[in-house]
N, C-alpha and C positions, 0 to 999 in steps of 0.2 A: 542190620537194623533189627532189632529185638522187638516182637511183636505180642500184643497183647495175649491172652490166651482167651478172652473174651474176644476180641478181634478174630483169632483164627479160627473161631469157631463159627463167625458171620460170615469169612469169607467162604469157607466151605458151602455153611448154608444157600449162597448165591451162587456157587461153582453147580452145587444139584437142581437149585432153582433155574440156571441157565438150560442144565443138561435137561432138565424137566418139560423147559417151556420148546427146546427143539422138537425135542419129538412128538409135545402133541400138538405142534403146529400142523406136523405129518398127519396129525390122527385127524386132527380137524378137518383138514384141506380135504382128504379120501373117506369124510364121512362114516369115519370111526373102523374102518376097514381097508388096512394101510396094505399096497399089494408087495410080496416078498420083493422084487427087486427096486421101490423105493423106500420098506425098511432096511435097506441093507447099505441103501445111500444115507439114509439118516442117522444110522448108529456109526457110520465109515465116517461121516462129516461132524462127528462130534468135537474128535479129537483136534479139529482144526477152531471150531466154532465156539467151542467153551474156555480154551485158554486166551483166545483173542479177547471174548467178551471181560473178563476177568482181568484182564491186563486193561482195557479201558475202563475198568470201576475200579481199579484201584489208582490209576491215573486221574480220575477224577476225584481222586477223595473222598468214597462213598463209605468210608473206612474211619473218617474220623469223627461223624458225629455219633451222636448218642442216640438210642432208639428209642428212648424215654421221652427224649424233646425230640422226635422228631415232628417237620413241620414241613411249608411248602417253600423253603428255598431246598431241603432234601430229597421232595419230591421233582423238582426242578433239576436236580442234578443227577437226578437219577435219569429223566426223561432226557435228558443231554447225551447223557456214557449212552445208555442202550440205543439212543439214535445215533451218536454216530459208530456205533459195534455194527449195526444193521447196513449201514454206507458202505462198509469196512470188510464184511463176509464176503460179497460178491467178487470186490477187487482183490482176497485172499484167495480164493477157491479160483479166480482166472489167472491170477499169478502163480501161485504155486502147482496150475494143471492140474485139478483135482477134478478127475472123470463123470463124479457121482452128480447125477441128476437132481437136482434143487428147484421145485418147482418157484415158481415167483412167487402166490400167494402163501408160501412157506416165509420167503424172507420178508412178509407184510403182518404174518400173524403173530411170527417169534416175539418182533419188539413190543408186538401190544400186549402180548402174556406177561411176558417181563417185567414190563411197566407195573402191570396190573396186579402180579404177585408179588414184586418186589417193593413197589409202594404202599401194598395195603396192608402187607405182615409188619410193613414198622409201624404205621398209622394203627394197626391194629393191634400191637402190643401195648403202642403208647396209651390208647385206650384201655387196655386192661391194666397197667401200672396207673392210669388216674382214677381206678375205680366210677367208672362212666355207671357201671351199674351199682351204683353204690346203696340202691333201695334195698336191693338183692342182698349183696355182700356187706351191707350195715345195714339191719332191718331196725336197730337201735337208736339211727342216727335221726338228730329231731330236723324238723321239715323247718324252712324260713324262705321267709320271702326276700326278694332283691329290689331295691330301689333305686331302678336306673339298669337299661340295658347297654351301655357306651365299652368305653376300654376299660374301664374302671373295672365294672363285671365282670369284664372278660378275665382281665387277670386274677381276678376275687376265685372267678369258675376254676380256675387254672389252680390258684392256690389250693383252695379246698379240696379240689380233684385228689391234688398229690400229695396230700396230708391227712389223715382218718384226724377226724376234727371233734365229729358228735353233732356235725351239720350237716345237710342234707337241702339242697335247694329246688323246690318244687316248683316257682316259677319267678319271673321276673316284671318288672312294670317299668312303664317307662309313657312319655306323653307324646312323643313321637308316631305320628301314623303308621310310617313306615315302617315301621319294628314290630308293631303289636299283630300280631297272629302271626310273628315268623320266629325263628329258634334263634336262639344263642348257645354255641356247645349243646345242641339237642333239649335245653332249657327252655320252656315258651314263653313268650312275650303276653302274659293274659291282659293287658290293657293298662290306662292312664293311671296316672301316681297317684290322683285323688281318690281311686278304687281302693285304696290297700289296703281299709277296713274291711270290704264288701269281697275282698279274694282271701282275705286273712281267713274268714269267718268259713269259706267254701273250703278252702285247703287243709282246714283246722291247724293252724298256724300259730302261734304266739310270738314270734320272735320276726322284727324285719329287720334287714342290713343296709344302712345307707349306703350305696357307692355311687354316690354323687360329689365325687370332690370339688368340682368347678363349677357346681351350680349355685344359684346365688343364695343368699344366706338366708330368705326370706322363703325359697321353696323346702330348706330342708326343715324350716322352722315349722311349714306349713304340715309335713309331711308326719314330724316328729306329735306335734299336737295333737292330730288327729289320728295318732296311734297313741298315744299317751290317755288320750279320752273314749280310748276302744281296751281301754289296758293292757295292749302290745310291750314287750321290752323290743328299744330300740337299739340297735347298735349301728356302728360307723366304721370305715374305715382310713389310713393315710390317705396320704396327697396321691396321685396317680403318677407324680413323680419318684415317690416311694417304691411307688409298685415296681415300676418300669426297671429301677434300679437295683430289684431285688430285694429291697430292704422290709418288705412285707412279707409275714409268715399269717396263720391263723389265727394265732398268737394278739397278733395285732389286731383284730376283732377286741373294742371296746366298748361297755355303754356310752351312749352319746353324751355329752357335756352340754354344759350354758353356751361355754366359746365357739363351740359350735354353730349351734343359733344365732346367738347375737351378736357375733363376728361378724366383718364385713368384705367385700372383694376388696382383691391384694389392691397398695397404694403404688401406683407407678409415679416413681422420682425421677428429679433431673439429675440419673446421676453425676451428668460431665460439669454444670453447673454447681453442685455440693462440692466436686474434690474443689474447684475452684474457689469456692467459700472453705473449707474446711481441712482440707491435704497440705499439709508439711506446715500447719500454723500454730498457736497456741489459741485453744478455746477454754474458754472457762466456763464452770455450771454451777450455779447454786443452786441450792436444794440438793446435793446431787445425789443425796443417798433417799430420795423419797418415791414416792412410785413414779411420777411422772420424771423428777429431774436423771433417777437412776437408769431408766430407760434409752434418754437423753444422750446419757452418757454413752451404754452401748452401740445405740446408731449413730454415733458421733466417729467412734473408737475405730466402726468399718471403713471410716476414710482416712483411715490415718495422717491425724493431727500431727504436728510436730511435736505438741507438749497438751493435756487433757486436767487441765487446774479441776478440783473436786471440792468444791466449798460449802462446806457441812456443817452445823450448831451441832446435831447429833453423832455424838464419838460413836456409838456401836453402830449406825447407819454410813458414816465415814469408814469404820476399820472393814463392814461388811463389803463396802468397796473396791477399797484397795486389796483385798485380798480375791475379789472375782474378778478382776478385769485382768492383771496376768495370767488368769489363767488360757484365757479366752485371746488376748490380743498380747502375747508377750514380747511384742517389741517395743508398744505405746508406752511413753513418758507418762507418769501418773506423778499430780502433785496432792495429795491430801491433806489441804487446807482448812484445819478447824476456826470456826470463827461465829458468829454472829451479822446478821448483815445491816444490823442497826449500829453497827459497830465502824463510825465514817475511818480512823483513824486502823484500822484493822483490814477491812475491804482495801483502801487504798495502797497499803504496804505490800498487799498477796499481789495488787494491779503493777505497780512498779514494780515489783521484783519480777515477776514473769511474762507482761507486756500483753498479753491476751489481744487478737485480732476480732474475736468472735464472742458474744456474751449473752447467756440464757438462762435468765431470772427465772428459775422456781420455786424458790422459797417463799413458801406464805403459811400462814394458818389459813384451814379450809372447811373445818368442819363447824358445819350451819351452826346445829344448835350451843356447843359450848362455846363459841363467840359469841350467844346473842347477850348470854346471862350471863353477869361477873367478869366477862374478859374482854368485854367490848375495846377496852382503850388497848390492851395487848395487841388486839387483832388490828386495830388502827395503825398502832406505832409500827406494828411488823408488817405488814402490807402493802403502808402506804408510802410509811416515812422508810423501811427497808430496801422499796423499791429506788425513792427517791436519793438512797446514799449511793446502792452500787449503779444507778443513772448516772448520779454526776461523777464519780468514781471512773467510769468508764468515759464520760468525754473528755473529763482532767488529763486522763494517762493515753488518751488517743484509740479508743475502742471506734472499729469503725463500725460494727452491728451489733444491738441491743434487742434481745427479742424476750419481750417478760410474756408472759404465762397469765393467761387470763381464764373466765370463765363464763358461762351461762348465766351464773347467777347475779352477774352485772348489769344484767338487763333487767330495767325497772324492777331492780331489788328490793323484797320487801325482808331483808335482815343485815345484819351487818359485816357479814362477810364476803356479800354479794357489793352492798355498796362502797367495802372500802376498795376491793378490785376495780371497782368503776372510776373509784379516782385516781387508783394507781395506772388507769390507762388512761387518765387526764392530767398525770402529773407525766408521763413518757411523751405525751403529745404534746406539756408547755414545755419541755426540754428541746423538742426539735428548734434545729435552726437548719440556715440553709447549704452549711456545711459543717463540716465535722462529722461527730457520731449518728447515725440512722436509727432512731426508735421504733418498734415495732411490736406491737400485743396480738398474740393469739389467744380466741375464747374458744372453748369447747365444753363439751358436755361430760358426763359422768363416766369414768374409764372402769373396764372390767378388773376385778381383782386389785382397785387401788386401796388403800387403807381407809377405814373408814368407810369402805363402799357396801350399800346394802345386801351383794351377793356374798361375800364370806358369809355377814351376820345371821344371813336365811340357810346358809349350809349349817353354820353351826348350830342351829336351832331345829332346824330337821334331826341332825345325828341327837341331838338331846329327846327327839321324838314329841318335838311341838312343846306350845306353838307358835305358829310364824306369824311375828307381829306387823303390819302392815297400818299405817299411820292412817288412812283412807283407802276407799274401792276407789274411786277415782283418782287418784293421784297418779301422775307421768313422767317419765323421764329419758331423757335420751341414753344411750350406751354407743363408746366405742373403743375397743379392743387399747390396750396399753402400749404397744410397739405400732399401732396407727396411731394412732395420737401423736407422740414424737416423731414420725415421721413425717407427718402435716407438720408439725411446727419446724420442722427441719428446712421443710419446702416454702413455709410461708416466711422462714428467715432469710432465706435467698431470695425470693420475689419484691421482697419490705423493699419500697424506697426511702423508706422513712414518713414518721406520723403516721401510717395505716395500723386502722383494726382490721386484721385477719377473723375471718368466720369461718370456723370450718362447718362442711355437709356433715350432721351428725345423723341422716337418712328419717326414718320413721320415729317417734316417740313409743315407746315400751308402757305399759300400764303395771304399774307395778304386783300388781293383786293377782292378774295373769302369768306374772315372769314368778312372784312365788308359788302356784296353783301347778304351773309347767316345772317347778323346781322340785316341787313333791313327788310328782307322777315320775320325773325320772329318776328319782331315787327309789321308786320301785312301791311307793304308797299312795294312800288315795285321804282326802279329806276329811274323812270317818277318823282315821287314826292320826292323822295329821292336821289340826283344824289352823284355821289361819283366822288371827283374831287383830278388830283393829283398834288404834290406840289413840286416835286423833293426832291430826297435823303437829307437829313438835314448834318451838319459840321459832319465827323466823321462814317456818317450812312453808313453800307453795304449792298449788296442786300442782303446775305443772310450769316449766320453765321454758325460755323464750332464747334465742340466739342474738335476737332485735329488739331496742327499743321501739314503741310505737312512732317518733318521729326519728326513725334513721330509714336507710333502703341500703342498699347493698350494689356491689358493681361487680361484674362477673372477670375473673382472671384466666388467664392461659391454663389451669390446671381446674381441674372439674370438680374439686373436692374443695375448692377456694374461695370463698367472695372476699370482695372489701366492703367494711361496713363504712356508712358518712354518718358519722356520730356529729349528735351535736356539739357547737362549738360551745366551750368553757366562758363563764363570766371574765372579765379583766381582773385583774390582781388578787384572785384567788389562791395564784398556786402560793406567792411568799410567806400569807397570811397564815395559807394550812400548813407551811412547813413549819412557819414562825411555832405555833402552837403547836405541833407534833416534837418541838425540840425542848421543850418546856421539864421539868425534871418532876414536877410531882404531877402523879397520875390525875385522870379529868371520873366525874360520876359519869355512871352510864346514861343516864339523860341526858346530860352534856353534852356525851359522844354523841348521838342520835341526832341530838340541836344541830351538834355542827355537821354532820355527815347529811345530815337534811338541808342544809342551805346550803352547801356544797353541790351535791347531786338530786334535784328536784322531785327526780322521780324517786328518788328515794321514801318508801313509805311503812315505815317501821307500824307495826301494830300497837305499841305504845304510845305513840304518838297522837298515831289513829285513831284512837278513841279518849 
């Protein structure tokens, strides 16, 4: 066996560290005045005692870790070899007749020496390769605080340790009692997380590090705020699953983000229920190239469909499809389906030719203000009467789940984008019957990073250097991450028995004048150079949106993230009348539209109208 040359040079070192700790057991025991004839047993009992010992640590494999990581399963294995070498001496020296007098508290002292030098020179190198004195030997390096003493830290300490970074951690916080006035890797715990101004200001600190991966989204918002308003740069680190798996370097130290904030804790699915809705079938998505439907797609994709229909108006939102999803899932069937979904004769051709089990309406026009002016009857026909083809499209050809895509803004809508979703979830609910296809809407609130969402609009206007236009200080709005979004509606496709509005928990409402004030600070400026100016409510805009009409309630479901809404029940023969009139070929005025979207949906209350 061909042996390291760094290896043999650690064995030796434990061969003299053994021969070492024999003899001043001697010295210890005779009170540093060893008498000649038991140094002459000590130096005579070497030759028995140090290759034994050495055959038991090489036996135990004290040989293969690294001294760099060394840790407490190494010191554990060390305490193993030298305890049982210590068993091992007495019954060598009686076996093999060896005359030389060995006192007992000799063979009691050797293995504690042992232990003691042989575990703390690796613990004690490993300390000097992580630069522990790193004030010392980086007196350049900048000081930062840590938020959050957990494993998160620990491995954070651990990284830094072992990489000259330019950081320097002076203490840590954390809101746990327990923790605070005690060390972490010789780190202290100086107190609660709402202190990090008030220790920033004492340590002379400018920079804190989130390692709070698992904490809720609301405390690192808290945390981020009020270092944002102390002028701190804040940084973040991965998932602690990252860490764990190595895939964190220092490197990965980044300013913190929006998503970070206004992200929300992970969604727990059903996943043995979804493959059962969605594994080896054909699903189909419209919209599928938009933020929400394209998302769709990819949590769709992780349960492998049998066939993934992709039903797009937009070629370059279609072609950017079909070109990501091989890469990502290359065994899934992709059908890239251009089409229109006002298109009854079109939609039904893609339905018969591929049979689709599963079907998720996202296509619509969404954005408030350019439906309220000039495009009213667009946003109508596409919405309402779009909804209403690929609806019966899919009970024609035998779809057994229908889940369209609703929103907030159907709640006592006062624009026309909000109320024609509202009837698009009153045209899915006159559709049901008590067999066949299941219709089912989910409403939710405003998703991060979808098109048309006010967070690009405030990035790009910050990098232009102001300013950030904000329609009102009051104005609200919900946020929820892009890939939670679709996967609540994933869940609430599987739950639908059909006829339900799904609600989803869209948590706190966001102020929007806040979310751009906290968008400035973390890009590293302050209000002086970045002013936020407001512009008044746009056609259509409300201050703040609602999940619920004022006469619905809600019913609470097995999943915690779910209600059902009890909407009210629709007039009689509504829905033929508004098809009849959505199939009409020449477009309607936008008062018209408003008329009839008003006597349709009650709460409907247009500002035009209004006054």
């Amino acid at each position: 066996m061909k042996i390291n040359p760094r290896t043999a040079l650690i064995v030796l070192y434990d061969i003299l560290v053994a021969a070492i700790a024999w003899l001043a057991a001697y010295w210890l025991r005779f009170n540093l005045e060893v008498p000649p004839a038991f140094r002459t047993a000590a130096v005579s009992t070497l030759a028995w005692v140090v290759p034994l010992q050495a055959a038991v640590f090489w036996r135990f494999g004290l040989y293969r870790g690294i001294w760099r990581f060394a840790s407490l399963p190494d010191l554990k294995r060390i305490v193993l070899a030298v305890g049982l070498a210590a068993l091992l001496i007495p019954l060598v020296l009686v076996l093999f007749r060896i005359h030389s007098v060995v006192p007992r508290s000799v063979l009691i002292l050797d293995p504690l020496l042992l232990v003691t030098v042989m575990g703390g020179s690796r613990l004690a190198y490993r300390a000097w390769k992580e630069h522990r004195l790193a004030s010392v030997l980086h007196p350049d390096s900048k000081p930062v605080l840590v938020a959050g003493a957990g494993s998160a830290a620990d491995f954070l300490l651990r990284e830094l340790a072992r990489n000259p970074s330019g950081f320097r951690v002076v203490g840590l916080l954390d809101d746990s009692r327990d923790k605070q006035g005690r060390l972490v890797q010789g780190i202290p715990v100086l107190g609660p997380l709402d202190e990090v101004t008030i220790w920033a200001a004492k340590m002379g600190v400018d920079d804190v590090v989130l390692a709070l991966p698992s904490a809720a989204h609301a405390v690192r918002r808290r945390i981020t705020q009020a270092c944002a308003d102390a002028g701190l740069n804040v940084m973040t680190i991965p998932s602690l699953e990252d860490l764990v798996a190595g895939n964190v370097s220092v490197s990965s130290l980044r300013r913190i983000e929006l998503d970070d904030l206004l992200g929300r804790d992970p969604v727990q699915l059903d996943d043995s229920g979804l493959h059962r809705l969605l594994t080896g079938r054909v699903v189909m998505v419209t919209g599928a190239g938009g933020s929400i439907g394209s998302e769709l797609c990819r949590q769709i994709a992780r349960f492998e469909p049998a066939k993934l229909v992709l039903f797009e108006q937009s070629e370059l939102a279609l072609y950017a499809m079909e070109q990501e999803l091989p890469q990502h899932f290359p065994d899934l069937a992709i059908v890239p389906a251009i089409g229109d979904v006002k298109n009854a004769a079109r939609v039904s051709a893609v339905m018969a030719e591929h049979h689709p089990a599963v079907v998720f309406h996202a296509a619509a026009y969404k954005h408030v203000p350019l439906m309220e002016n000039g495009n009213a009857w667009e946003a109508v026909r596409n919405n309402v009467l779009g909804t209403q083809v690929v609806a019966a499209a899919a009970q024609a050809h035998g779809v057994e789940k229908f889940v369209m895509i609703s929103t907030d803004k159907a709640v006592n809508p006062t624009n026309v984008m909000g109320a024609t979703k509202r009837l698009a979830e009153m045209a899915c609910q006159a559709m049901q019957r008590p067999e066949g296809t299941r219709f089912v809407s989910v409403r939710f609130g405003n998703v991060l990073g979808s098109s048309g969402s006010v967070i690009p609009k405030f990035q790009k206007q910050i990098e232009a250097g102001g300013p950030v236009t904000v329609t009102h200080p009051d104005i609200t709005r919900f946020f929820m991450s892009i890939p939670e979004a679709a996967q609540l509606v994933l869940q609430a496709g599987l739950m639908g028995e059909g006829g339900e509005i799904f609600v989803l928990d869209m948590g706190e409402p966001v102020r929007i004048a806040e979310l751009a004030r906290l968008m400035i600070r973390l890009s590293g400026a302050d209000e002086d150079r970045i002013r936020i100016e407001y512009t008044g409510l746009r056609p259509g805009e409300k201050l703040y949106e609602e999940l619920l009409a004022d006469d619905e309630s809600t019913l609470p479901t097995p999943h915690p993230k779910l209600r059902v809404a009890k909407a009210r029940a629709a007039d009689a023969g509504w829905h033929r009348e508004c098809m009849e009139w959505l199939a009409r070929a020449d477009s309607c005025d936008e008062a018209g539209v408003k008329a009839r979207l008003k006597n349709w949906v009650p709460e409907y209350q247009p500002e035009s109208l209004a006054a």
